[in-house]
N, C-alpha and C positions, 0 to 999 in steps of 0.2 A: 829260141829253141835250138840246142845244137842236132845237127845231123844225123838221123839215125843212121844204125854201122851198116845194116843191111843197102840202104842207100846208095853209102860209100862204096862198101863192097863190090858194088853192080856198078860205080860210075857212071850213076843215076843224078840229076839234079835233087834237092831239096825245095821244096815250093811250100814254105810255110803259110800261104795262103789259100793251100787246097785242107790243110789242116783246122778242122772243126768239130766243136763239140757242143749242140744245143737239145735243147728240151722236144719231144717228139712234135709239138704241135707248130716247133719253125723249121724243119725238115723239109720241107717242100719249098718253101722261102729260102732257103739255105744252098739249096739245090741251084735252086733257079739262079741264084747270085753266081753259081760257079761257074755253071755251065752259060752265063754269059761275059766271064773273065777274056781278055784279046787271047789268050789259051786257056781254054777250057780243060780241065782233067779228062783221062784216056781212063781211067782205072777208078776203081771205087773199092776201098776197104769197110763193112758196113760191121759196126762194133759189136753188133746185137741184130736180134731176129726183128725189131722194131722199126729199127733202119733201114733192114734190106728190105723188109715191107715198102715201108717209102717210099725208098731211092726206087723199086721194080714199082712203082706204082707213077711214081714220077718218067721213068724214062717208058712204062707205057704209053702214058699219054700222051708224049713228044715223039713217040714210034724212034726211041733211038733204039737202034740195034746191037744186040749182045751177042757176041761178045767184039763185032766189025770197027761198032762206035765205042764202045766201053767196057772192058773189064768188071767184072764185079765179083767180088769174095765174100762170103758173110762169114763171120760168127757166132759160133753157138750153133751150128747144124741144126736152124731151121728146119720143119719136116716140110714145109710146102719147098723149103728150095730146090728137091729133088721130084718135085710133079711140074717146075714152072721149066717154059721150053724157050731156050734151052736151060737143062739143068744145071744150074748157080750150083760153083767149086764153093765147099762150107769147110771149115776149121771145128771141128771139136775138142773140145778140152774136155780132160779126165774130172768130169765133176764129180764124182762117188770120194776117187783118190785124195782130192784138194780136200772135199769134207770132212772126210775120216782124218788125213795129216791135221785140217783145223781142229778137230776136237780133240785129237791127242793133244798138241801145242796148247788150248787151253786149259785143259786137262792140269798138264804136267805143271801149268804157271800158275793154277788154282794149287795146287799139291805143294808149289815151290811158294807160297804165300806172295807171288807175281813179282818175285825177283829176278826172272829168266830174263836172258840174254838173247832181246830177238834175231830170231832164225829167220832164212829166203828159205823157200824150197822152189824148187824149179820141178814145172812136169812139161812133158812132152806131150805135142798136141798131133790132132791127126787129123792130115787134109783127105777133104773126100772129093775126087776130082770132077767135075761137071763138064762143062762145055762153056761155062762163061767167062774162060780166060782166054787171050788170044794166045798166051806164050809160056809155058808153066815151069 
């Protein structure tokens, strides 16, 4: 897996074995494998409101502390992550925008009998700042 830029950018290591992606029900198995790595991950990126559930449910129960022992960010602006204390920094994405740009694009590729030429679009996301980063 090459480096991501952000990474780089920051003159961050790359630790391709903090990098993971499994089914909700080895989340807490998955966890525990890290956080007994000779280093342990400081930070947690959680993809989805399912994960952050998790990962806050796992480092409850180990009383590690957020954000002293670990960083954590969610995805998808969870609504519990702004009542859990401290309040977990979330990412929202414009899901109305991405919806509506999907339906035109399919739209326009049903109309073009789907000989369009796929398109990226990029949207801008918006962090909502909590208390569960050390360094923002």
């Amino acid at each position: 897996m090459k480096k991501p830029k952000a990474l780089e950018e920051a003159g961050l290591p790359f630790r391709e074995e903090y990098m993971r992606s499994v089914p909700r029900e080895e989340i807490q198995q998955t966890l525990k494998e890290l956080f007994q790595l000779p280093e342990p991950p400081t930070a947690l990126l959680a993809g989805n409101d399912i994960v952050l559930a998790e990962a806050l449910k796992y480092v409850n129960a180990r009383r590690i502390r957020i954000p002293a022992e670990l960083s954590i960010i969610g995805i998808d602006d969870a609504e519990f992550a702004h009542i859990y204390n401290p309040p977990i920094t979330t990412i929202t994405q414009p899901i109305a925008d991405m919806g509506k740009q999907a339906a035109k694009t399919l739209l326009s590729s049903i109309e073009e009998g789907g000989e369009s030429v796929p398109i990226i679009y990029r949207f801008v996301p918006d962090i909502n700042r909590g208390e569960s980063v050390k360094t923002l």
